[in-house]
DSSP file (Angstrom, degrees, kcal/mol; ACC not computed):
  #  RESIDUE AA STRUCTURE BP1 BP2  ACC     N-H-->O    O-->H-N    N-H-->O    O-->H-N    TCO  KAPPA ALPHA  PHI   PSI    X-CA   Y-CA   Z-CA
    1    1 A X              0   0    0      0, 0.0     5,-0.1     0, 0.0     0, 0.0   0.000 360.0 360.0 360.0 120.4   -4.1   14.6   15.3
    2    2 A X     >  -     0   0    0      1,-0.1     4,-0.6     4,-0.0     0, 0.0   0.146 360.0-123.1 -41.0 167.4   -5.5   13.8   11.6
    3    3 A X  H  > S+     0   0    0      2,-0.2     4,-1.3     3,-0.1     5,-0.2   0.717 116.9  56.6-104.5 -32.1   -7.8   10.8   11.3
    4    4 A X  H  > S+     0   0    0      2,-0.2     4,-2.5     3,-0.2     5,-0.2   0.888 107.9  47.0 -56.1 -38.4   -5.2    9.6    8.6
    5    5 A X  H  > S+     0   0    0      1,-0.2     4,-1.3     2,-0.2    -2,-0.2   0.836 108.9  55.9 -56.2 -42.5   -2.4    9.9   11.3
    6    6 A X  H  X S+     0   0    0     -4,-0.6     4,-1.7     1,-0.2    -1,-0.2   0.767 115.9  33.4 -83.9 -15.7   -4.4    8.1   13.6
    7    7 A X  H  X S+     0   0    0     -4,-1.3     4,-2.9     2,-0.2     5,-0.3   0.849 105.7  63.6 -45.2 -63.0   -4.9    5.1   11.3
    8    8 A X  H  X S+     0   0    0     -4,-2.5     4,-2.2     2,-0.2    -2,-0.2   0.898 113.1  40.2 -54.6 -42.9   -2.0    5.2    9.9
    9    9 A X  H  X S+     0   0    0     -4,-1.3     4,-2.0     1,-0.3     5,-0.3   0.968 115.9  44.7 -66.6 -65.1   -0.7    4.5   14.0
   10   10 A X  H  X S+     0   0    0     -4,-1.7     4,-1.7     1,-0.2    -1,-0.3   0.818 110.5  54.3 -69.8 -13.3   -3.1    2.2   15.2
   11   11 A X  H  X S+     0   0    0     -4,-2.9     4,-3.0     1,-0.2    -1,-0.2   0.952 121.3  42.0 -70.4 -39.5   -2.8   -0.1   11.5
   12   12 A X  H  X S+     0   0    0     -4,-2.2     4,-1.6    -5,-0.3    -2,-0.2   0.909 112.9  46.0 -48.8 -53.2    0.9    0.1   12.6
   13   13 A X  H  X S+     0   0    0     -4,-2.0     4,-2.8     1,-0.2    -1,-0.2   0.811 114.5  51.3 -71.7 -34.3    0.6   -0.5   16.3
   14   14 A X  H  X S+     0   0    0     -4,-1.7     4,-0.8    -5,-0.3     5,-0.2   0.964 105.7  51.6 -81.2 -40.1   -1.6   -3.3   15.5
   15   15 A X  H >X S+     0   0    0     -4,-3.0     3,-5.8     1,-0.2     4,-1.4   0.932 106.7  60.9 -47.4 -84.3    0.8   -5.1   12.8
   16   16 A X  H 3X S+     0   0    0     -4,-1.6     4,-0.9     1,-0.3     3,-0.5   0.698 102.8  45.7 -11.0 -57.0    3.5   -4.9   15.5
   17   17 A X  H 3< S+     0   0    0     -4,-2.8    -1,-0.3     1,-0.2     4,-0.3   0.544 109.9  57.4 -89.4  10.3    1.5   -7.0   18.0
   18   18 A X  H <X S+     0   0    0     -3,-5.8     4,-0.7    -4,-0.8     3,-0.3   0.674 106.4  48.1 -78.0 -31.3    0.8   -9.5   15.4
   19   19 A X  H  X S+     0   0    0     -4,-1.4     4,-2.4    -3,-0.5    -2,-0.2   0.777  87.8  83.6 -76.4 -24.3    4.1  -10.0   14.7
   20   20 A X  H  < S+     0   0    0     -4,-0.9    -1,-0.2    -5,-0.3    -2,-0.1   0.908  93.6  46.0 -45.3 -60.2    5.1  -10.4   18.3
   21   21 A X  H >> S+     0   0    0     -3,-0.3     4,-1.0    -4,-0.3     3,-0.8   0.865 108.1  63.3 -64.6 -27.3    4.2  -14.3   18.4
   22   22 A X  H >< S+     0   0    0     -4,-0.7     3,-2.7     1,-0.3     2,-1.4   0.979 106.0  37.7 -41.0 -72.9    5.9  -14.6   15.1
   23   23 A X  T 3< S+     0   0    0     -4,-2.4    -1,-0.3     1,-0.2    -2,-0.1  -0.207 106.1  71.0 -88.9  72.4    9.4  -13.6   16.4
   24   24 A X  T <4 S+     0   0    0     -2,-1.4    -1,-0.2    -3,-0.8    -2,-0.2   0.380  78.4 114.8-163.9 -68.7    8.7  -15.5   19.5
   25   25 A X    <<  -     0   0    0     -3,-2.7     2,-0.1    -4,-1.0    -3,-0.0   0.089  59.0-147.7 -35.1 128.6    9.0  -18.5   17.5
   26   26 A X        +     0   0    0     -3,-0.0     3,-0.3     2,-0.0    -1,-0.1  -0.372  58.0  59.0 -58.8 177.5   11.7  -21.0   18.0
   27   27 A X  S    S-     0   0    0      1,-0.1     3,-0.3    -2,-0.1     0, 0.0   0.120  76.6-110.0  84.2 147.0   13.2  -23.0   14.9
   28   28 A X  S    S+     0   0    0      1,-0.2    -1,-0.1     3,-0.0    -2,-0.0   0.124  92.1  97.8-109.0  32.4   14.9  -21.9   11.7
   29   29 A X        +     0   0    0     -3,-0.3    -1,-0.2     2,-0.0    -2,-0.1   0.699  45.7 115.0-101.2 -11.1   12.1  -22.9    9.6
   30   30 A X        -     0   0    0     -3,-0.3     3,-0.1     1,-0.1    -3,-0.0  -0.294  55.5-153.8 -40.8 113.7   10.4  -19.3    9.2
   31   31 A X  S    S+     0   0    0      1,-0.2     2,-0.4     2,-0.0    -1,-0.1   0.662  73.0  16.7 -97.0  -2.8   10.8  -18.7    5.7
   32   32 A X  S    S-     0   0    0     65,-0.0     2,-0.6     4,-0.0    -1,-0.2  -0.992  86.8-114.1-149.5 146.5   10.8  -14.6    5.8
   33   33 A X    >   -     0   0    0     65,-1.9     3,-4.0    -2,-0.4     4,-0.5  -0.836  28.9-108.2 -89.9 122.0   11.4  -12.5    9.1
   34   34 A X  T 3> S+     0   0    0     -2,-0.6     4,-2.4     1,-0.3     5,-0.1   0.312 114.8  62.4  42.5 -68.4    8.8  -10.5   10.5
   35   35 A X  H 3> S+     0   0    0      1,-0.2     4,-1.8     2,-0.2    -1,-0.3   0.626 101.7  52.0 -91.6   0.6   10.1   -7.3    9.8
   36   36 A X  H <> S+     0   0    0     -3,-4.0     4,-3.3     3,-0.2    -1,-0.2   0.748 106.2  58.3 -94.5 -14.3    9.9   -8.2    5.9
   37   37 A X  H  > S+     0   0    0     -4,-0.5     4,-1.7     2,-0.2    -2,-0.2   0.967 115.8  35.4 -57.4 -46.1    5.8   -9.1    6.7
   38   38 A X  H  X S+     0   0    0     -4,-2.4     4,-1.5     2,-0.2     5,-0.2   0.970 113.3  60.1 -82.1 -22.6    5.3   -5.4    8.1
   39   39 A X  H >X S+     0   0    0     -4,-1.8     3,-2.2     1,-0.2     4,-1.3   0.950 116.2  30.9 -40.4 -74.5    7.7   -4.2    5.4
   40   40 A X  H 3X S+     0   0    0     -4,-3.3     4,-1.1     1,-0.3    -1,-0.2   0.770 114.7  57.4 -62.6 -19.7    5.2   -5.7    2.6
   41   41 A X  H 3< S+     0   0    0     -4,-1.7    -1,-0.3    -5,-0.2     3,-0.2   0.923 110.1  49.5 -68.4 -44.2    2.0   -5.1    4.7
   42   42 A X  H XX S+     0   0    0     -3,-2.2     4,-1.3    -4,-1.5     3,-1.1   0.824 110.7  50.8 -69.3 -28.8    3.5   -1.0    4.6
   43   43 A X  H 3X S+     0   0    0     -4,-1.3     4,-1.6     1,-0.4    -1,-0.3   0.812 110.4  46.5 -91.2 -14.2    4.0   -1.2    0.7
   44   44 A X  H 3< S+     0   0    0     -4,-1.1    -1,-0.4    -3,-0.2    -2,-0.2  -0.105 113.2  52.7-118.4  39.5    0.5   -2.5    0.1
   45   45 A X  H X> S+     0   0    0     -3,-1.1     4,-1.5     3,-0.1     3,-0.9   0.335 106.3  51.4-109.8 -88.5   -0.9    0.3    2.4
   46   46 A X  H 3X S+     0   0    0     -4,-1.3     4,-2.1     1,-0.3    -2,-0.2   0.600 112.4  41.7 -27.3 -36.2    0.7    2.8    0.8
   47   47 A X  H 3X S+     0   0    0     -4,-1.6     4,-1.5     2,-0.2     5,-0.4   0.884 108.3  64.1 -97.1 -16.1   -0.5    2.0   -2.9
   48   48 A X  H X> S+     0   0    0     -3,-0.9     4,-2.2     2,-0.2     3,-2.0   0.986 108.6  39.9 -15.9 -79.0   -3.7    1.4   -1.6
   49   49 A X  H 3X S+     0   0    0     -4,-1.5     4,-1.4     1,-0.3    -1,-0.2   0.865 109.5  53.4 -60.3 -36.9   -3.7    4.6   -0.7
   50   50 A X  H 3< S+     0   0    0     -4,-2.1    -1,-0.3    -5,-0.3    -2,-0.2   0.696 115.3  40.3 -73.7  -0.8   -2.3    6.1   -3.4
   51   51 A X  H XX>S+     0   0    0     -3,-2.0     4,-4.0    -4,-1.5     3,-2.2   0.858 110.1  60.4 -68.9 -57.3   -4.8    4.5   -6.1
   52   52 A X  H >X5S+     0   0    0     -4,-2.2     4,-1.6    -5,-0.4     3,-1.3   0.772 113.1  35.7 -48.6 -77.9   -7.4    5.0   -3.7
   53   53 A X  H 3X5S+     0   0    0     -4,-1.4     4,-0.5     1,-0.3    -1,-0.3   0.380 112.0  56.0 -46.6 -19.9   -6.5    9.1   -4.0
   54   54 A X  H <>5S+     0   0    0     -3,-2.2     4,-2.9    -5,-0.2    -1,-0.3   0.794 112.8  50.5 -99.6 -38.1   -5.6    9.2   -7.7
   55   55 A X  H <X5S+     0   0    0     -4,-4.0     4,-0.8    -3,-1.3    -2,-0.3   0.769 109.7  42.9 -64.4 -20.5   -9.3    7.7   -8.1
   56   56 A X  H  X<S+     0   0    0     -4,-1.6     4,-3.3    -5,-0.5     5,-0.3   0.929 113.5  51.4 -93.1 -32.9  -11.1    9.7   -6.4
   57   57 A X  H  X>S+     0   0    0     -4,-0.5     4,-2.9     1,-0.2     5,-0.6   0.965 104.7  53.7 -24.9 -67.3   -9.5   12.6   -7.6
   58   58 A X  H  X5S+     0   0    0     -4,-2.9     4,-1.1     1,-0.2    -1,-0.2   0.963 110.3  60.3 -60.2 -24.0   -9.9   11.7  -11.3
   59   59 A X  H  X5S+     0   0    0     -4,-0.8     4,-2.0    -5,-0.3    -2,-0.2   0.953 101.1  46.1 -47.2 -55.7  -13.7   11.4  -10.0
   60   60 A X  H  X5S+     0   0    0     -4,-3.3     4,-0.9     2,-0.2    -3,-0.2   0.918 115.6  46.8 -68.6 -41.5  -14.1   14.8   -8.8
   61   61 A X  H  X5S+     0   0    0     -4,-2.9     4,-1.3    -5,-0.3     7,-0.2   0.777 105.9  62.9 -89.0  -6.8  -12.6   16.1  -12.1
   62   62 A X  H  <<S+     0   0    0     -4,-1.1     3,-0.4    -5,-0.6    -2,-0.2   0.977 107.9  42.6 -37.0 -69.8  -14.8   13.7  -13.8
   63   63 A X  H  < S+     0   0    0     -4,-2.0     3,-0.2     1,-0.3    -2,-0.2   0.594 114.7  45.8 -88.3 -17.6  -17.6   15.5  -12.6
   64   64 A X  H  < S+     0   0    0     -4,-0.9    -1,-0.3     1,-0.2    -2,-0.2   0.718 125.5  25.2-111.9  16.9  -16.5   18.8  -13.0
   65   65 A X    ><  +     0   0    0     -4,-1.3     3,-1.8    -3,-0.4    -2,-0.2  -0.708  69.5 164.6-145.8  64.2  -15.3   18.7  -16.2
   66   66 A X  T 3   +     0   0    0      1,-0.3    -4,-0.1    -3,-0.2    -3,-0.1   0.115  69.0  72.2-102.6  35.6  -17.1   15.7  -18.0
   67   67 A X  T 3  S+     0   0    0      2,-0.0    -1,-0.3     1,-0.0     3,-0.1   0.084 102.8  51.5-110.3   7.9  -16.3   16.6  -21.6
   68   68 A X  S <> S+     0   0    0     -3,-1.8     4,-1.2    -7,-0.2    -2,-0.2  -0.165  75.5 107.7-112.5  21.4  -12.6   15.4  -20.5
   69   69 A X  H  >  +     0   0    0      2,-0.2     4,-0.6     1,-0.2    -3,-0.1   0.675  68.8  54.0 -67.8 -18.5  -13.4   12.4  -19.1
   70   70 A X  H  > S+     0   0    0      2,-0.2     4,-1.0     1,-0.1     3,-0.5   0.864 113.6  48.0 -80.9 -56.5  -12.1   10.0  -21.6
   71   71 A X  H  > S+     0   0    0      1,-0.3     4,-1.1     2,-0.2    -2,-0.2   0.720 115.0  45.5 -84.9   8.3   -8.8   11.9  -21.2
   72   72 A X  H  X S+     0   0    0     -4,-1.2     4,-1.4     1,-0.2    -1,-0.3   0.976 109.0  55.3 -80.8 -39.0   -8.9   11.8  -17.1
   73   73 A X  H  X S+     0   0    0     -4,-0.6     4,-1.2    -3,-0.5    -1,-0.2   0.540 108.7  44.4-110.4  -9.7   -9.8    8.4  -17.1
   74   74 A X  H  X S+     0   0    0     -4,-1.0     4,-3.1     2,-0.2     3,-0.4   0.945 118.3  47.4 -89.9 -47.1   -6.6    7.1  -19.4
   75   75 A X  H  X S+     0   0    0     -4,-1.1     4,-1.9     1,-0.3    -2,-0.3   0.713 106.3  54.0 -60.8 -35.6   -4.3    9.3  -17.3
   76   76 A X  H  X S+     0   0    0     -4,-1.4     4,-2.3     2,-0.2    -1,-0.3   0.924 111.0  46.2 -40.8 -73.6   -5.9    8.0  -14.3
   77   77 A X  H  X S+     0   0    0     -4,-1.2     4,-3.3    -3,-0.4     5,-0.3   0.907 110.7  57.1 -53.3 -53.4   -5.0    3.9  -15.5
   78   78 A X  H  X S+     0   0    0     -4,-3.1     4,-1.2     1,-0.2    -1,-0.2   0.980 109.7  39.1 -33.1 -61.2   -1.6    5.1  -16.4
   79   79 A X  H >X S+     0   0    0     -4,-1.9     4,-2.6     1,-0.2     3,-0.9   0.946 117.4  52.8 -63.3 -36.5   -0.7    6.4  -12.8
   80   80 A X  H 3X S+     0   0    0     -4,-2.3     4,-3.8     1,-0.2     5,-0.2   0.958 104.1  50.7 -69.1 -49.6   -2.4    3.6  -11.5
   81   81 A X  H 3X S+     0   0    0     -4,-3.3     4,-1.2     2,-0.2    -1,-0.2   0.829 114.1  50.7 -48.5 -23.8   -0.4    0.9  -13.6
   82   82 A X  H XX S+     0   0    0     -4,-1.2     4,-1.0    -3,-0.9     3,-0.7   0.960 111.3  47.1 -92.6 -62.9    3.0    2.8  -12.2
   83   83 A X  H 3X S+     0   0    0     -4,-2.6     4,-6.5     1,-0.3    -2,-0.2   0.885 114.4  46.7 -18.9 -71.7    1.8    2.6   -8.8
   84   84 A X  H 3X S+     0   0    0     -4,-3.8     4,-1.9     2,-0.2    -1,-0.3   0.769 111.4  45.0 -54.4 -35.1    1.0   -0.6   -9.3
   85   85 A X  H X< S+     0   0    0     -4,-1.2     3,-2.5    -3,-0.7     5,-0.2   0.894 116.9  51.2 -65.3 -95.0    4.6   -2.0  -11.2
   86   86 A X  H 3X S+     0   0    0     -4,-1.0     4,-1.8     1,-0.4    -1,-0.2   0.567 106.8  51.7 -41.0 -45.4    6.5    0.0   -8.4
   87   87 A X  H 3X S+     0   0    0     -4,-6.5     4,-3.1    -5,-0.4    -1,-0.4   0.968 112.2  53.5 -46.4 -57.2    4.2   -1.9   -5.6
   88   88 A X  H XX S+     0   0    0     -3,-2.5     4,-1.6    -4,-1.9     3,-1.5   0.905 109.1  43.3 -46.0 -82.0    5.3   -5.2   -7.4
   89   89 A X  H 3> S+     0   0    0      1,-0.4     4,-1.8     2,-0.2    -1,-0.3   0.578 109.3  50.6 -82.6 -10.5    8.5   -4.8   -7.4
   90   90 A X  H 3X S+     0   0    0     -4,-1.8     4,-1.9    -3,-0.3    -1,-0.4   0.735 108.5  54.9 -54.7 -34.6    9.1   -3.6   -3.9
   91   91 A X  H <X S+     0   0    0     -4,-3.1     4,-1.3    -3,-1.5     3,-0.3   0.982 112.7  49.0 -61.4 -38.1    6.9   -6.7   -2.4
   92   92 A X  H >X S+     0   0    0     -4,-1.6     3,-3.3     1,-0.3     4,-2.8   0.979 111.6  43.5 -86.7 -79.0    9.6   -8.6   -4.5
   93   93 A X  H 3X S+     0   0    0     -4,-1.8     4,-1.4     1,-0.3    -1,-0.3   0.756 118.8  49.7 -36.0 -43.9   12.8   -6.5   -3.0
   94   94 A X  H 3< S+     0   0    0     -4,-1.9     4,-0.4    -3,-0.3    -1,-0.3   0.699 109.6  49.7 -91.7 -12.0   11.0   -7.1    0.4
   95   95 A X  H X< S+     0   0    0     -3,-3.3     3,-0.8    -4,-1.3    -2,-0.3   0.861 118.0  36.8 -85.8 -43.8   10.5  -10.9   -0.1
   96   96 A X  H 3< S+     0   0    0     -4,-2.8    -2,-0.2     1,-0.3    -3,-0.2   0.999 113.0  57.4 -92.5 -44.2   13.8  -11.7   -1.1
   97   97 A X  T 3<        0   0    0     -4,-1.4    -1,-0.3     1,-0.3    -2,-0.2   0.457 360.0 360.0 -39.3 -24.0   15.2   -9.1    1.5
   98   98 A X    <         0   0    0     -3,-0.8   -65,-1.9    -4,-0.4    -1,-0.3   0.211 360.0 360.0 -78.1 360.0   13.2  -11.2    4.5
């Protein structure tokens, strides 16, 4: 088993038993359910990780190639801006979806 896989489980395993006391709760004042907390918890793991991987990446070709750095480093902010927009609006589709 990968060390990503195995992260990837236990961040999982661990959201799950956080959630537990949540739908536990009595009362209808819980203003999103649960499953749209691990929902958004999943979407800001996943671009985490994909920034995290397009930066170090634009590093390493940074470094071997550092007469292109100006044009890694824009291309780099692009992808990162898209990530980011696409993160937005999926927390937003999982907030109103909760």
């Amino acid at each position: 088993m990968t060390q990503f896989l195995r992260i990837c489980l236990t961040t999982l395993g661990a959201l799950m038993i956080m959630t537990v006391p949540a739908m536990a709760q009595d009362g209808e004042v819980v203003a999103f359910s649960s499953f749209a907390g691990i929902g958004i918890g999943i979407i800001i793991l996943g671009a985490g990780l994909g920034i995290g991987k397009i930066g170090g990446s634009a590093v390493e070709a940074m470094a071997r190639q550092p007469e292109n750095s100006a044009n890694i480093q824009t291309a780099m902010i692009i992808a990162a801006a898209l990530i980011e927009g696409a993160t937005f609006f999926a927390i937003i589709f999982a907030w109103l979806a909760g």
